[in-house]
Each structure stands twice: as structure tokens, then as C-alpha cells.
N, C-alpha and C positions, 0 to 999 in steps of 0.2 A: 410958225408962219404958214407953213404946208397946209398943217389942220385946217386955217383961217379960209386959205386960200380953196379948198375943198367944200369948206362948210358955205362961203358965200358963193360960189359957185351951183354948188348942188339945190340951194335956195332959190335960186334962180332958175335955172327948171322945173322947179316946183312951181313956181309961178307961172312959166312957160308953157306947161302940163296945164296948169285949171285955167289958163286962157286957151289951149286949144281942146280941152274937152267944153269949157263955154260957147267954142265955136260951132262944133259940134252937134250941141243943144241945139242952138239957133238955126243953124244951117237945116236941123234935121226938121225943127216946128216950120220952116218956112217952105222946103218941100226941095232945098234943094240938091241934098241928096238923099237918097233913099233910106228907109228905117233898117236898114240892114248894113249899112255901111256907118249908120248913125252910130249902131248899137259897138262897131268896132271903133268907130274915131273915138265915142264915151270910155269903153274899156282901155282901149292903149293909153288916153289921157290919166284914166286911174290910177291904170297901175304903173304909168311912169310917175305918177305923184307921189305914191306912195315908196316909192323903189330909193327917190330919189329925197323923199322925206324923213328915209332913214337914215340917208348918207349924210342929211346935212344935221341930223343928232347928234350922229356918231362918226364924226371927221375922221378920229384915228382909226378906225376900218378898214385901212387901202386895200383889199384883197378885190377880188373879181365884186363887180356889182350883185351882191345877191343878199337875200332877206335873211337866208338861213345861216348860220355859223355852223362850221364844223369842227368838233372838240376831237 
């Protein structure tokens, strides 16, 4: 149930991530923040999508949020 409750969760950020690096986009094509602040809101949207893309594959992972494993 944990798993579930991890995996739909972390799914959920992931959405939440490609809706605000879309915001991002937009914001940045329309001038209203700077392409340097653009180029950060696109990266942190990434790579929480991705971060959190992995957690919702691999529910049973509870350890610290991170990409790499250590054996």
C-alpha cells in the first residue's frame, strides 16, 4: 500500500514538474521573465521530472531521493 501510495504520489509531481517547466516556456517566449531565469525554471522543472519519474517506477526505493544507487 506504501508502494501505491508513493508511486501515485511521485506521478503527481511529475505532472506538476512538466506543468511548471510549460510555465516556464511560456513565461519565458512572452518576455516575462528573463531568458536566464527561463533557462533555470526549464532545468529545475527537468530535473525534478525526472528525479521524481524515477521514484514513481521504482516505488520500493524509499532511501534519500537520488538517481544513483549505492551497492
Amino acid at each position: 500500500m506504501l508502494n501505491r501510495i508513493v508511486s501515485v504520489c511521485s506521478f503527481f509531481m511529475v505532472i506538476l514538474s512538466v506543468a511548471v517547466f510549460g510555465m516556464g516556456a511560456w513565461w519565458t517566449l512572452l518576455g516575462r521573465i528573463s531568458q536566464g531565469d527561463g533557462v533555470f525554471m526549464l532545468s529545475g522543472g527537468c530535473l525534478c521530472a525526472i528525479v521524481f519519474l524515477y521514484r514513481a517506477l521504482d516505488p520500493a526505493y524509499l532511501d534519500a531521493v537520488s538517481i544513483i544507487k549505492s551497492r
